[in-house]
N, CA, C and O atoms as a GROMACS GRO file, in nm:
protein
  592
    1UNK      N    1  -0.041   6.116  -0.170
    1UNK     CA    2  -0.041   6.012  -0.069
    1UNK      C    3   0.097   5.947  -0.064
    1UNK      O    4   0.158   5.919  -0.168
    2UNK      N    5   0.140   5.928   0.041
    2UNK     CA    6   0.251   5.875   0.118
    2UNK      C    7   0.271   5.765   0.120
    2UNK      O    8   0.202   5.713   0.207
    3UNK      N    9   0.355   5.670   0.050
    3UNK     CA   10   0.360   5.544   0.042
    3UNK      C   11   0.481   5.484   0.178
    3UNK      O   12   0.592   5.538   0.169
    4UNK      N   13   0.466   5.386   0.289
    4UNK     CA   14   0.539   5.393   0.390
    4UNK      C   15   0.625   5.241   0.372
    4UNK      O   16   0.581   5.126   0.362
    5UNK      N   17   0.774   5.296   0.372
    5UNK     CA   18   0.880   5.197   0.350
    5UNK      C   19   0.815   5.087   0.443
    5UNK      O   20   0.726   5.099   0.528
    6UNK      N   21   0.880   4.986   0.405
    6UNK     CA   22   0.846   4.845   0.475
    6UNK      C   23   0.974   4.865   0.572
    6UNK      O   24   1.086   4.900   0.535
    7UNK      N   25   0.936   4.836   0.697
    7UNK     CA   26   1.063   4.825   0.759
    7UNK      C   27   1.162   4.684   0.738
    7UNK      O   28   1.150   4.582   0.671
    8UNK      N   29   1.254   4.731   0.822
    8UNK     CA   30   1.395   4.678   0.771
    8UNK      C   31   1.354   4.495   0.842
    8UNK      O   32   1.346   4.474   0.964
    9UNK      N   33   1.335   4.391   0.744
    9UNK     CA   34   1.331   4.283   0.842
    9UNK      C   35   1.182   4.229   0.816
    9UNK      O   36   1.153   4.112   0.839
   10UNK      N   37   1.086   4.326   0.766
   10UNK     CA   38   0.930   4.325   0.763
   10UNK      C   39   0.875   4.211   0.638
   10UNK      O   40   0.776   4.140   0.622
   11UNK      N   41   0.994   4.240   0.567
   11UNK     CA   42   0.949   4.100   0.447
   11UNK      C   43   0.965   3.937   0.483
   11UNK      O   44   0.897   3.840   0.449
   12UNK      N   45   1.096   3.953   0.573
   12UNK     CA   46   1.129   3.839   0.615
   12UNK      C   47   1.018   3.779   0.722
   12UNK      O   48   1.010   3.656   0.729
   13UNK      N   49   0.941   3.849   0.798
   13UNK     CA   50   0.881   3.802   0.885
   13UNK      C   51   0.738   3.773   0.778
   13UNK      O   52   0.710   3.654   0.793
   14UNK      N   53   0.664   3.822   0.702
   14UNK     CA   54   0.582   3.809   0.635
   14UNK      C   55   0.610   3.664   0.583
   14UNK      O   56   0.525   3.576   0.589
   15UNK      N   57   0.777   3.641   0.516
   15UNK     CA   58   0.738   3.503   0.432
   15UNK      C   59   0.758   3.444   0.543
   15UNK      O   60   0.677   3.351   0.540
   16UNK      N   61   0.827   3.437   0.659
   16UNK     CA   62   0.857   3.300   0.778
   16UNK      C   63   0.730   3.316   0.850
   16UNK      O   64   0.761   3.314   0.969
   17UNK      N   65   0.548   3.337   0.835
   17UNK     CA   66   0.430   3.336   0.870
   17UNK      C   67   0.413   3.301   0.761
   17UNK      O   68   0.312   3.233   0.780
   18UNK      N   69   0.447   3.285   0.579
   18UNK     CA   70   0.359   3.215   0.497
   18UNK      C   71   0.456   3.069   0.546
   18UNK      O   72   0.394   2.973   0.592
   19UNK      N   73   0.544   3.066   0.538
   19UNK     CA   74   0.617   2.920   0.562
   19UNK      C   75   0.519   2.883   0.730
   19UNK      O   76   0.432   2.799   0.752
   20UNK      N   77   0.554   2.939   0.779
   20UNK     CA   78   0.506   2.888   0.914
   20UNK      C   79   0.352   2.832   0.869
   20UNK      O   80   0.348   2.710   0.856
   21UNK      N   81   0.243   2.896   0.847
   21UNK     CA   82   0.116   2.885   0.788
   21UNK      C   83   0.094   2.756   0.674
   21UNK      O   84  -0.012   2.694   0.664
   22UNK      N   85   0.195   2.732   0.603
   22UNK     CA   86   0.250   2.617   0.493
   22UNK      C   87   0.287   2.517   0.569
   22UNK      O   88   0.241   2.403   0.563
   23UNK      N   89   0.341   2.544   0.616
   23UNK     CA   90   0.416   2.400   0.696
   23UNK      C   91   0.273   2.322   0.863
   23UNK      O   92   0.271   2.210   0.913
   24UNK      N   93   0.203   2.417   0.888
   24UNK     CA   94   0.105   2.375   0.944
   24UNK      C   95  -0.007   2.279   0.875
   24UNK      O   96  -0.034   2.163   0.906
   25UNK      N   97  -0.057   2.346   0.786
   25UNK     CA   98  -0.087   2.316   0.685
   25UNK      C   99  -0.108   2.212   0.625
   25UNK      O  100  -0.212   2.150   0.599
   26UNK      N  101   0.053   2.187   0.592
   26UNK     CA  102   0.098   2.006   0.531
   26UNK      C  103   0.082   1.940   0.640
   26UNK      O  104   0.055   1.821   0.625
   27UNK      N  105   0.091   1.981   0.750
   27UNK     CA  106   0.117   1.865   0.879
   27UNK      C  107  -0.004   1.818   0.880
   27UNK      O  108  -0.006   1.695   0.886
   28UNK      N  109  -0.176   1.901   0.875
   28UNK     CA  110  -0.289   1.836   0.898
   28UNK      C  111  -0.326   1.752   0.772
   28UNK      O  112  -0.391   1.648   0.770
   29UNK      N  113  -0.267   1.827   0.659
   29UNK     CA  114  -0.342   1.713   0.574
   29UNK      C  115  -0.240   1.596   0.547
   29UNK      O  116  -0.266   1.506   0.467
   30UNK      N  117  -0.154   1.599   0.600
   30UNK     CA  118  -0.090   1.462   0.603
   30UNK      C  119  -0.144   1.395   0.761
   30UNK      O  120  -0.180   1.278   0.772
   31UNK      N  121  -0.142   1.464   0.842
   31UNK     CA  122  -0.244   1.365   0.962
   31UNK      C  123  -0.324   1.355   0.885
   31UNK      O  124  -0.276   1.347   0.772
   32UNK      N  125  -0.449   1.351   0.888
   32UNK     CA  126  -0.578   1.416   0.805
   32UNK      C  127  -0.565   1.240   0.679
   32UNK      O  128  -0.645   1.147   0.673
   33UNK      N  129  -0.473   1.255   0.625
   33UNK     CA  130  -0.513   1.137   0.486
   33UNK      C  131  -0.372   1.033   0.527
   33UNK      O  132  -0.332   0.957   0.439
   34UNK      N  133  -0.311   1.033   0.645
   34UNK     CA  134  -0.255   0.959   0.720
   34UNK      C  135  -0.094   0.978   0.620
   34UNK      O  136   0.002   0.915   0.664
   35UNK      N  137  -0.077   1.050   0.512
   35UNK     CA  138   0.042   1.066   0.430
   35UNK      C  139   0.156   1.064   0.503
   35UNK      O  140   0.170   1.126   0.609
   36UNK      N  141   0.258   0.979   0.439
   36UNK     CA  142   0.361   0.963   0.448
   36UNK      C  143   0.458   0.874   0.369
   36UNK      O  144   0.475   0.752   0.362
   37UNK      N  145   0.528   1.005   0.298
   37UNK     CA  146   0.577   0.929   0.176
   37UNK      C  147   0.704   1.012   0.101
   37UNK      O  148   0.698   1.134   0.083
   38UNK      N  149   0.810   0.939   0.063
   38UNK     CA  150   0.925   0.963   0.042
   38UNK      C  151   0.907   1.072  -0.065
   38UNK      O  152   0.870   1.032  -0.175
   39UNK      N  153   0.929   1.218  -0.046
   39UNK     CA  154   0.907   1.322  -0.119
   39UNK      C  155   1.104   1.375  -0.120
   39UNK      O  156   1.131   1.491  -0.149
   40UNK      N  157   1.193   1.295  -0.092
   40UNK     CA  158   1.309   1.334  -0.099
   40UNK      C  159   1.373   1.324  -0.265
   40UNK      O  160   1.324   1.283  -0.370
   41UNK      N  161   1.498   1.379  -0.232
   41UNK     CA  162   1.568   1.383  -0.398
   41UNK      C  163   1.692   1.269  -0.383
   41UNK      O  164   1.758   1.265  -0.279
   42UNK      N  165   1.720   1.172  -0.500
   42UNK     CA  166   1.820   1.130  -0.471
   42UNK      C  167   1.949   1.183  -0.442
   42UNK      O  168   1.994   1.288  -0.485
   43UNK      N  169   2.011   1.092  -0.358
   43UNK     CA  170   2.136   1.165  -0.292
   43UNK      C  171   2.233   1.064  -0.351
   43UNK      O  172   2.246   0.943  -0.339
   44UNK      N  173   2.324   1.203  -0.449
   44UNK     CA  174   2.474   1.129  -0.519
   44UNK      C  175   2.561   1.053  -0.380
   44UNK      O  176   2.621   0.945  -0.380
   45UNK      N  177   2.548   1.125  -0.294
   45UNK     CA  178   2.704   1.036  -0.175
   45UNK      C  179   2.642   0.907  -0.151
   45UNK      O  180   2.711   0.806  -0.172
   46UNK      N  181   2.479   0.891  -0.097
   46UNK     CA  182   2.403   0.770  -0.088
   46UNK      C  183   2.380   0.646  -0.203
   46UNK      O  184   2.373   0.523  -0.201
   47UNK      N  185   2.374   0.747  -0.297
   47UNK     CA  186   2.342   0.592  -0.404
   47UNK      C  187   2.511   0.574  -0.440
   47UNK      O  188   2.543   0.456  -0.424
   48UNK      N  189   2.615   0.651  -0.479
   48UNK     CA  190   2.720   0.576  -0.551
   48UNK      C  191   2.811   0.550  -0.412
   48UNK      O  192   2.876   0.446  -0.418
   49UNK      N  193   2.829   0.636  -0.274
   49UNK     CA  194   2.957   0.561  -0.247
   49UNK      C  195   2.885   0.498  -0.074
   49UNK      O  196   2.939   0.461   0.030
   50UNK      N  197   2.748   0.512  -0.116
   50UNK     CA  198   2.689   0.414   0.026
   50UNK      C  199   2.728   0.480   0.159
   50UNK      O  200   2.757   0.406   0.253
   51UNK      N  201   2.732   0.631   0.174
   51UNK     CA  202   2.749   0.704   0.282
   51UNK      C  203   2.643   0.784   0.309
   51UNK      O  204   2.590   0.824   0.206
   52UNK      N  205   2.582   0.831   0.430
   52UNK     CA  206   2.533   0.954   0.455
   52UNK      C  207   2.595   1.082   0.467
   52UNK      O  208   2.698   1.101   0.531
   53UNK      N  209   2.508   1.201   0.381
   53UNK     CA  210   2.517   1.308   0.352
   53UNK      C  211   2.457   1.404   0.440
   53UNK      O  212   2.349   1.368   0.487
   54UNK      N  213   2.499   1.518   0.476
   54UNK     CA  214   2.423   1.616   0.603
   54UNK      C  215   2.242   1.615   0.608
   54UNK      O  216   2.171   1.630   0.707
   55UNK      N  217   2.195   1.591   0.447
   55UNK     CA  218   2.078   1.603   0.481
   55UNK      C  219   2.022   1.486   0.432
   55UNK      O  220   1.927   1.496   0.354
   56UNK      N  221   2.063   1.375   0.464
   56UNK     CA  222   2.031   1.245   0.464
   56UNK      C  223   1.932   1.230   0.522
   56UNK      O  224   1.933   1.350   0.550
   57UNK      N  225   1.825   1.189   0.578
   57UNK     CA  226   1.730   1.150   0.729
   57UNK      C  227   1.634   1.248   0.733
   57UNK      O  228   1.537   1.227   0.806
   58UNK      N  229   1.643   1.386   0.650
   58UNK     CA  230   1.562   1.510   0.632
   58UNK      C  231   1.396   1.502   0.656
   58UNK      O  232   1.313   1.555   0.729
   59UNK      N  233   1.402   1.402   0.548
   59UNK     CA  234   1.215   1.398   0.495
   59UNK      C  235   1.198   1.290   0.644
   59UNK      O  236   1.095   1.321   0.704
   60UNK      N  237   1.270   1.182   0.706
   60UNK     CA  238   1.215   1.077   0.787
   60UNK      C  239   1.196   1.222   0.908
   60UNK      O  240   1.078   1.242   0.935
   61UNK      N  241   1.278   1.303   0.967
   61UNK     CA  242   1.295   1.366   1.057
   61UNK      C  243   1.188   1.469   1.083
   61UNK      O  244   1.157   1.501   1.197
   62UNK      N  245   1.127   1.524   0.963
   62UNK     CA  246   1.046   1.617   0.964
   62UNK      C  247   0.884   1.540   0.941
   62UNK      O  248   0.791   1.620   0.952
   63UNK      N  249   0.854   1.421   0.915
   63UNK     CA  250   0.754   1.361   0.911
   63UNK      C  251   0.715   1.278   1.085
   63UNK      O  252   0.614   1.251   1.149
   64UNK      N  253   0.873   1.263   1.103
   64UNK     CA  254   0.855   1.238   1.274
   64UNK      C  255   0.803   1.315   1.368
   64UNK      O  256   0.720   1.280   1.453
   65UNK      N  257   0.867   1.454   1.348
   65UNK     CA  258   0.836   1.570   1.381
   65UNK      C  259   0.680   1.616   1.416
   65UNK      O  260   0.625   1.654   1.520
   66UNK      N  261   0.628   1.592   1.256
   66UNK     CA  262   0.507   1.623   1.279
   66UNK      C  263   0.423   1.517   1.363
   66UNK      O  264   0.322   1.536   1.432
   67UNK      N  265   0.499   1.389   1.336
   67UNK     CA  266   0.376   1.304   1.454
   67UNK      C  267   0.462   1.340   1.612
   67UNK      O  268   0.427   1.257   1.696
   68UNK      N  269   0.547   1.424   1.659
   68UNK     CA  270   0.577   1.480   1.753
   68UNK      C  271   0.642   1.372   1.801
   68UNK      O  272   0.643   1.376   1.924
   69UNK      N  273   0.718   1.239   1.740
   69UNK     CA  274   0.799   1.185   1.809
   69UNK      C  275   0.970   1.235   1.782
   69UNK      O  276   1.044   1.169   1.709
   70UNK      N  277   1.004   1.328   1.834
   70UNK     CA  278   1.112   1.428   1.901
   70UNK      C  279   1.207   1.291   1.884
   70UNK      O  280   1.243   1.307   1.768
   71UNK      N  281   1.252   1.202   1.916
   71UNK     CA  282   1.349   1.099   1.965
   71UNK      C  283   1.415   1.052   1.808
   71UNK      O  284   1.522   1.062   1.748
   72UNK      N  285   1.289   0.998   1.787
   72UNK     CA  286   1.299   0.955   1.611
   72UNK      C  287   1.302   1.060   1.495
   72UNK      O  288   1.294   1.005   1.386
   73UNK      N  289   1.310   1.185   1.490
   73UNK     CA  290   1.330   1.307   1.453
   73UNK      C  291   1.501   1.350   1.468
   73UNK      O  292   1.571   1.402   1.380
   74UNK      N  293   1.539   1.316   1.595
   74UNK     CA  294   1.665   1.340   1.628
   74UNK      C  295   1.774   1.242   1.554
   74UNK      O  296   1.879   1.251   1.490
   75UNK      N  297   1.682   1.143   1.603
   75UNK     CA  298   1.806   1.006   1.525
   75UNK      C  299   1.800   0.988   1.360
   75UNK      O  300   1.889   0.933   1.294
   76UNK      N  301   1.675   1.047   1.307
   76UNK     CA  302   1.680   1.026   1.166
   76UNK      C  303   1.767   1.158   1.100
   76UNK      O  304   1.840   1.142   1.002
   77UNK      N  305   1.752   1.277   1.160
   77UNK     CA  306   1.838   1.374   1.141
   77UNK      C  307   1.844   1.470   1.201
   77UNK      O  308   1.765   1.560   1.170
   78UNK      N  309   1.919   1.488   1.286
   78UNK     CA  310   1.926   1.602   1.411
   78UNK      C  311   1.954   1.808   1.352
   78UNK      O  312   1.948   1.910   1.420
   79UNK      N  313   1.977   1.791   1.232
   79UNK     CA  314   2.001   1.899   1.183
   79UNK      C  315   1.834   1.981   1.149
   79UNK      O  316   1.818   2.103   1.154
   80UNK      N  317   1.729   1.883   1.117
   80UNK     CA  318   1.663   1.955   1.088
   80UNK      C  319   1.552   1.987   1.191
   80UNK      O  320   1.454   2.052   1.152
   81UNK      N  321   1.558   1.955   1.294
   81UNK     CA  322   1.534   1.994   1.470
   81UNK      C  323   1.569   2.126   1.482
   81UNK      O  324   1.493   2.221   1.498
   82UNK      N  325   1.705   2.124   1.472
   82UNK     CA  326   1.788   2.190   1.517
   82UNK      C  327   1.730   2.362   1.399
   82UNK      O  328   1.695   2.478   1.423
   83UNK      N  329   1.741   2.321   1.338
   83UNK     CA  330   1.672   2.457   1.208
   83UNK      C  331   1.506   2.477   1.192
   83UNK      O  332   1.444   2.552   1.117
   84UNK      N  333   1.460   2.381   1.291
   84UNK     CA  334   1.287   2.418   1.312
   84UNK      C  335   1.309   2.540   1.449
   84UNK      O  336   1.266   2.654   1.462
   85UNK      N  337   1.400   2.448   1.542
   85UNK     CA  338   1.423   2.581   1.662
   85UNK      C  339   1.453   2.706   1.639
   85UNK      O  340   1.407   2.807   1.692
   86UNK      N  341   1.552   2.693   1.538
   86UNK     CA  342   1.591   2.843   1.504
   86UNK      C  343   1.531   2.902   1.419
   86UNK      O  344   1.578   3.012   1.390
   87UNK      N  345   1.428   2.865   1.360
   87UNK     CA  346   1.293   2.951   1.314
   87UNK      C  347   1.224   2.974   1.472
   87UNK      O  348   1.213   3.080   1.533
   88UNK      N  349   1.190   2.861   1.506
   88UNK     CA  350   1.074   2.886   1.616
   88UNK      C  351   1.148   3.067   1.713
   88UNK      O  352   1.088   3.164   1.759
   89UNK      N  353   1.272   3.040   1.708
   89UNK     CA  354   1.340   3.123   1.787
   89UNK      C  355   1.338   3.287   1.719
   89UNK      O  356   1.343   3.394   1.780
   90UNK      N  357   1.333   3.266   1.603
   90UNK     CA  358   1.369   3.398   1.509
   90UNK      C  359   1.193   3.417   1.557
   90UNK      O  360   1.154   3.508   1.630
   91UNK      N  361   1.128   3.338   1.513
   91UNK     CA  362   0.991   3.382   1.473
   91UNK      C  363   0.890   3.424   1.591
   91UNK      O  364   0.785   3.485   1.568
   92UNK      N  365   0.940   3.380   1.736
   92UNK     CA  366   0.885   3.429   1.864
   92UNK      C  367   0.936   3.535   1.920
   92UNK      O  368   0.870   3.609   1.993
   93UNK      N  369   1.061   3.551   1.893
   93UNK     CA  370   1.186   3.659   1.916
   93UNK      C  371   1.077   3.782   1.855
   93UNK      O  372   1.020   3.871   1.918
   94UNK      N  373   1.074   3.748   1.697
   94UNK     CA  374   1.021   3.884   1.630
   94UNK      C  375   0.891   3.903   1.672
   94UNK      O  376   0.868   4.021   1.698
   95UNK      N  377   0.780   3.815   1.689
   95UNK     CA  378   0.633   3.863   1.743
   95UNK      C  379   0.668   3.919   1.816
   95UNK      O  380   0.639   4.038   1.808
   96UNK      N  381   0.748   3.876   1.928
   96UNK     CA  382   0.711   3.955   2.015
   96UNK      C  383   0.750   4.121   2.046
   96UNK      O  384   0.697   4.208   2.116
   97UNK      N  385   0.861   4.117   1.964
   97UNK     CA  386   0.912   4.267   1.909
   97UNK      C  387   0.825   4.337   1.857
   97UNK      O  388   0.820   4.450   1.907
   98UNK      N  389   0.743   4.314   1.763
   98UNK     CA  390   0.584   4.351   1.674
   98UNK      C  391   0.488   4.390   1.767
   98UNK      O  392   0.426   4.496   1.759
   99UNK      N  393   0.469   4.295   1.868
   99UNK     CA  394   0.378   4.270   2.008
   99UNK      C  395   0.383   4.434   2.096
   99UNK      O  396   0.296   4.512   2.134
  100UNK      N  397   0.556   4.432   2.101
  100UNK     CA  398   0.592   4.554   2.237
  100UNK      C  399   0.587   4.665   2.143
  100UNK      O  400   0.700   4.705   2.113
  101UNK      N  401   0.494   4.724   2.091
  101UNK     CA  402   0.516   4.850   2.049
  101UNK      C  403   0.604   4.880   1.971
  101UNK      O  404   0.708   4.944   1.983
  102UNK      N  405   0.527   4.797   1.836
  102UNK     CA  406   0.629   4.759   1.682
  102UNK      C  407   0.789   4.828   1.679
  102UNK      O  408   0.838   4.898   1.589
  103UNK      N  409   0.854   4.785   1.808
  103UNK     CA  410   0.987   4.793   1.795
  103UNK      C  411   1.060   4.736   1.670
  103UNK      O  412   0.989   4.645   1.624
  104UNK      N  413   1.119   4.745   1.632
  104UNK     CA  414   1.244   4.678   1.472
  104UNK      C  415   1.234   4.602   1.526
  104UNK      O  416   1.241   4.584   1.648
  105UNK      N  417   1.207   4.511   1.400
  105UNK     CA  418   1.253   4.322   1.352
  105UNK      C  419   1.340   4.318   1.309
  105UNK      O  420   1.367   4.362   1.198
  106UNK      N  421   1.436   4.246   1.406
  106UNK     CA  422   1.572   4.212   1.398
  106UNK      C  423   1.622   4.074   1.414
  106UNK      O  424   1.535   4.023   1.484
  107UNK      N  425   1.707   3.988   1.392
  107UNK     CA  426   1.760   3.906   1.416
  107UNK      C  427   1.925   3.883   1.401
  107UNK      O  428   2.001   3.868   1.305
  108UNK      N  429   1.937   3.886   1.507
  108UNK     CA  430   2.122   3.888   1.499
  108UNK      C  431   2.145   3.712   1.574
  108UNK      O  432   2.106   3.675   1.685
  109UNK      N  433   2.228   3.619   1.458
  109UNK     CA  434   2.238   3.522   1.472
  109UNK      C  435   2.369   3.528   1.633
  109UNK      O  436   2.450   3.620   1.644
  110UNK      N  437   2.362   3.441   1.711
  110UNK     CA  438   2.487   3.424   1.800
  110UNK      C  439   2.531   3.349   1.741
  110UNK      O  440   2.476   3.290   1.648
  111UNK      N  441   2.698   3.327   1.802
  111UNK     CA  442   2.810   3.259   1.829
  111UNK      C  443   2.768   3.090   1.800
  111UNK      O  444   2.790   3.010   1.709
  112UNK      N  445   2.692   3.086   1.941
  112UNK     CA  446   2.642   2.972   1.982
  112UNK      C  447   2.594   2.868   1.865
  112UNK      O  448   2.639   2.756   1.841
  113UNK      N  449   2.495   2.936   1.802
  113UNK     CA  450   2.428   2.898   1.680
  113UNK      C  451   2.494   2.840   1.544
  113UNK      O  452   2.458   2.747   1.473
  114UNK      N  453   2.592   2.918   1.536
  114UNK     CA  454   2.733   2.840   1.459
  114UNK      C  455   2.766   2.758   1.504
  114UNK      O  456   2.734   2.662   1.434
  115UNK      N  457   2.840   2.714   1.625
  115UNK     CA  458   2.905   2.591   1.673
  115UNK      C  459   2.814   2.539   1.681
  115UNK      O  460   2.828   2.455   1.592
  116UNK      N  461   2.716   2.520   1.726
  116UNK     CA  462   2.585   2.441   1.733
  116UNK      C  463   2.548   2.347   1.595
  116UNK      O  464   2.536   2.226   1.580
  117UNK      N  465   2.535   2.463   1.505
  117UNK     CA  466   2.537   2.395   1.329
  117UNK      C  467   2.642   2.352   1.308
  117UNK      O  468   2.611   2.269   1.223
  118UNK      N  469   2.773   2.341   1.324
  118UNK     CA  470   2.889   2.299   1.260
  118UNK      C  471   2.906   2.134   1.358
  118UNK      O  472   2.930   2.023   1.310
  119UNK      N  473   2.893   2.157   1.447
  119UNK     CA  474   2.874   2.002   1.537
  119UNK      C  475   2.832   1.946   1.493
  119UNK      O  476   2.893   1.856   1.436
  120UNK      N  477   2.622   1.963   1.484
  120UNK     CA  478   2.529   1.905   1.386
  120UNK      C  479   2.570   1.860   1.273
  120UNK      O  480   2.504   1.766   1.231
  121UNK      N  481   2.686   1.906   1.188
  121UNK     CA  482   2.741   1.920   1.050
  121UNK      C  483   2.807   1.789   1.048
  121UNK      O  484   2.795   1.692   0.973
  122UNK      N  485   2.878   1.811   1.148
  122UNK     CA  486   3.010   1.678   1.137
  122UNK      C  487   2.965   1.557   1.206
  122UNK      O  488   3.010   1.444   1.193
  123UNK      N  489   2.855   1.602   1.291
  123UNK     CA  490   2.787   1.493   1.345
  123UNK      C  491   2.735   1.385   1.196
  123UNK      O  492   2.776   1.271   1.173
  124UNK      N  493   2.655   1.449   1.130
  124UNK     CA  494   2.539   1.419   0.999
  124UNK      C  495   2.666   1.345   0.913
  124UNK      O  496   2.658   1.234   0.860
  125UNK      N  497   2.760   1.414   0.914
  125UNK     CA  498   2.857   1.388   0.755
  125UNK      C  499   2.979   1.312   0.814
  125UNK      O  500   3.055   1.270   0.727
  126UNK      N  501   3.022   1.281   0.965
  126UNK     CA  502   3.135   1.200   1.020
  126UNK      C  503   3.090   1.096   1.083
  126UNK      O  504   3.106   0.982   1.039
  127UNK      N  505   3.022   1.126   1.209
  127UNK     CA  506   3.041   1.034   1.303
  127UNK      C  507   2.939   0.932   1.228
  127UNK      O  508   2.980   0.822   1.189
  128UNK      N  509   2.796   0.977   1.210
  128UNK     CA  510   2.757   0.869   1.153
  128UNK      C  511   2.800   0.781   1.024
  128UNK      O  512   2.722   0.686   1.010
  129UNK      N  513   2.873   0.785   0.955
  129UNK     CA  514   2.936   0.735   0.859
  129UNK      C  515   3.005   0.633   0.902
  129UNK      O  516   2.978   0.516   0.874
  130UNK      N  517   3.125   0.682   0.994
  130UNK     CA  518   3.188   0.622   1.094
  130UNK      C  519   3.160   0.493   1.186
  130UNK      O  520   3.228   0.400   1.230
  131UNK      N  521   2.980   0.547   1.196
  131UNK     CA  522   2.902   0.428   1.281
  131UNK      C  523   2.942   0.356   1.249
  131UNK      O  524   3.043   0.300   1.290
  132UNK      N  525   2.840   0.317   1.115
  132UNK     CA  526   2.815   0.223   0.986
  132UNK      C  527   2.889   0.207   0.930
  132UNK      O  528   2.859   0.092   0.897
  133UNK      N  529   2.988   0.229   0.876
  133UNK     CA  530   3.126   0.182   0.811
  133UNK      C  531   3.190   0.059   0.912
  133UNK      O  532   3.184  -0.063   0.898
  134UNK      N  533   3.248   0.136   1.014
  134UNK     CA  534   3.350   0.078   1.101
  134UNK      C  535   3.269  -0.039   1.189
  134UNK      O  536   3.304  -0.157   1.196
  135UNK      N  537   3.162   0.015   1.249
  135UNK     CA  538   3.091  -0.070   1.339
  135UNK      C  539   3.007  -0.118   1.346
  135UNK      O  540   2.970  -0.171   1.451
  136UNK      N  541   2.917  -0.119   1.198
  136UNK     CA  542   2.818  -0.126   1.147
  136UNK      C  543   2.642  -0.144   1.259
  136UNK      O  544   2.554  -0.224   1.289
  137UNK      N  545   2.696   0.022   1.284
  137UNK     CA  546   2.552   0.066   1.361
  137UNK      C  547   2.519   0.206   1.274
  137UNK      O  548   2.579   0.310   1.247
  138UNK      N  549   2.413   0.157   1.253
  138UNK     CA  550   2.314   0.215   1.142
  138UNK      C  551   2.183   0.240   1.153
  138UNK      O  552   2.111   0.224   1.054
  139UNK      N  553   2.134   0.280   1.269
  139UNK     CA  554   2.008   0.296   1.285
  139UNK      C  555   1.899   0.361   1.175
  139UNK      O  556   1.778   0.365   1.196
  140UNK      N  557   1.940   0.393   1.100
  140UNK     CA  558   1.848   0.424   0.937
  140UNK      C  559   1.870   0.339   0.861
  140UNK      O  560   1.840   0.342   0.742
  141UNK      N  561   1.935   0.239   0.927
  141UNK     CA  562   1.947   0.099   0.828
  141UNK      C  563   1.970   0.151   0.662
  141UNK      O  564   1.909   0.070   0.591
  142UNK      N  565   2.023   0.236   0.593
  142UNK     CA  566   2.050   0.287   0.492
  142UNK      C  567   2.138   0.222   0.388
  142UNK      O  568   2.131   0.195   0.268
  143UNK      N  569   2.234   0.209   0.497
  143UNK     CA  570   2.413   0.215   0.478
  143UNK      C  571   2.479   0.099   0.516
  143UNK      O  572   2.563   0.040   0.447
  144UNK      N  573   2.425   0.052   0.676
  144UNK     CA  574   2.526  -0.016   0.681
  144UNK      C  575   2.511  -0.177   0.597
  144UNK      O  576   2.611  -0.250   0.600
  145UNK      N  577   2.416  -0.214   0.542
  145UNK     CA  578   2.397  -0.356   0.482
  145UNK      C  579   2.496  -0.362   0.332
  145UNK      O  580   2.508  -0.471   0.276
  146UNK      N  581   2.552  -0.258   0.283
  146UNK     CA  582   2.655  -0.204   0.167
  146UNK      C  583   2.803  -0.267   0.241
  146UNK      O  584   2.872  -0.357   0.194
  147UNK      N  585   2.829  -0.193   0.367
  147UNK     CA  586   2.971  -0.186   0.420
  147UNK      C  587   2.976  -0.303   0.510
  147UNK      O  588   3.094  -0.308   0.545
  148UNK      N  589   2.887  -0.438   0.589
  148UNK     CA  590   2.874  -0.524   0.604
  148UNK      C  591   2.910  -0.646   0.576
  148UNK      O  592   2.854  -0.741   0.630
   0.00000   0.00000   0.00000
């Protein structure tokens, strides 16, 4: 008996359906027992020099998320929006490749997708810093009551 290679790409889609399946998951039983609660790690740039770090706003952004307020998701941290799409994108891209007559699972990142993350980047780690330092607008109220 013939044991048949996994195709090229076939593992990756298996774990981004257990993550996908996981992350559904947490969302009901945190609706479900109304949870919401600081499951983040301390952040060295935040506690010693009173700045935000790229993934500062992470845990507020993805708990927003799940109550589907998009606005407050963006403003607490726009990076991790931005990396739910590009699953959502990898992961509809590939069904539907699976879908048309198990063509190869592929994903070839664009151009776009880089500049896209590197904006997000300097957005997370400059401008907002910048807010709150200089002009003390701080809408995560985090930071700016330190530089004040």
């Amino acid at each position: 008996m013939r044991e048949k290679k996994l195709m090229e790409g076939q593992v990756f889609y298996i774990l981004a359906t257990i993550l996908l399946v996981a992350g559904i998951i947490f969302a009901v039983v945190c609706d479900f027992f109304h949870l919401e609660f600081p499951v983040s790690a301390p952040c060295l740039l935040n506690n010693q020099f009173h700045l935000y770090c790229p993934g500062c706003g992470g845990t507020r952004a993805m708990f927003a998320l799940m109550r589907f307020d998009i606005l407050d998701s963006v403003r607490s941290n726009p990076i991790f929006l931005y990396l739910v799409m590009l699953f959502l994108y990898y992961y509809i891209g590939t069904t539907l490749a699976v879908w048309n007559h198990g063509r190869k699972i592929y994903f070839h990142p664009g151009m776009w997708m880089i500049w896209v993350g590197a904006v997000l980047l300097c957005y997370t780690l400059l401008v907002r810093n910048i807010l709150a330092v200089q002009f003390g607008i701080d809408y995560l109220n985090d930071v700016a009551p330190y530089w004040g």
